[in-house]
C-alpha angles and dihedrals in degrees: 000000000000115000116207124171093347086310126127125216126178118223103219097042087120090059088090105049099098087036086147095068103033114102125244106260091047084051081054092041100054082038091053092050091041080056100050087048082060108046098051085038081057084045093239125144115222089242082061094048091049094046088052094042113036092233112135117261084233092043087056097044091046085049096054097047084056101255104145103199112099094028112104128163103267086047088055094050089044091061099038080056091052087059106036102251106108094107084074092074094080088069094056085063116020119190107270109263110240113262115243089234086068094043088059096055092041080044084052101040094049110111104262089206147346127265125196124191116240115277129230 
């Protein structure tokens, strides 16, 4: 982490930018440095991480030297919970846009005005 002007840039952000070829474990590797960034960023030990999350102490050590084995997705979310950072999993998965073709039917099925029946 490299720190200008009060600003904060991590060196490896560019790890991910050809996330699509890169292989699994690489994909587990880069995760479990991006973790490690974060946790020391929240001030937590790994002993207090482990002791919040459940997770192993060696599972977490193993995770942040890069090693993929042991760490399995409700491991992952249970560590992202022990430092705060689980509301970021709604960015890994977003909910799907609606496609302008839809938008057009529910357009053309909306009411275009209001009728009332005659009153007594």
């Amino acid at each position: 982490m490299v720190i200008k002007d009060n600003l904060c840039t991590f060196a490896g952000m560019e790890e991910f930018a050809n996330i699509q070829g890169m292989p699994t474990t690489e994909i587990i590797q880069a995760l479990g440095r991006r973790f490690r960034e974060y946790r020391i960023t929240s001030r937590f030990t790994q002993k207090e991480v482990a002791e919040q999350s459940g997770v192993s102490l060696l599972t977490i050590r193993r995770f942040e030297l890069g090693y993929s084995y042991n760490i399995t997705m409700g491991n992952f979310i249970s560590l992202l919970k022990a430092i705060g950072y689980v509301d970021g999993i709604a960015d890994i998965l977003p909910e799907i846009p609606v496609s302008p073709y839809v938008l057009a039917k529910l357009e053309k099925k909306k009411a275009k005005r209001v009728r009332h029946g005659k009153q007594s």
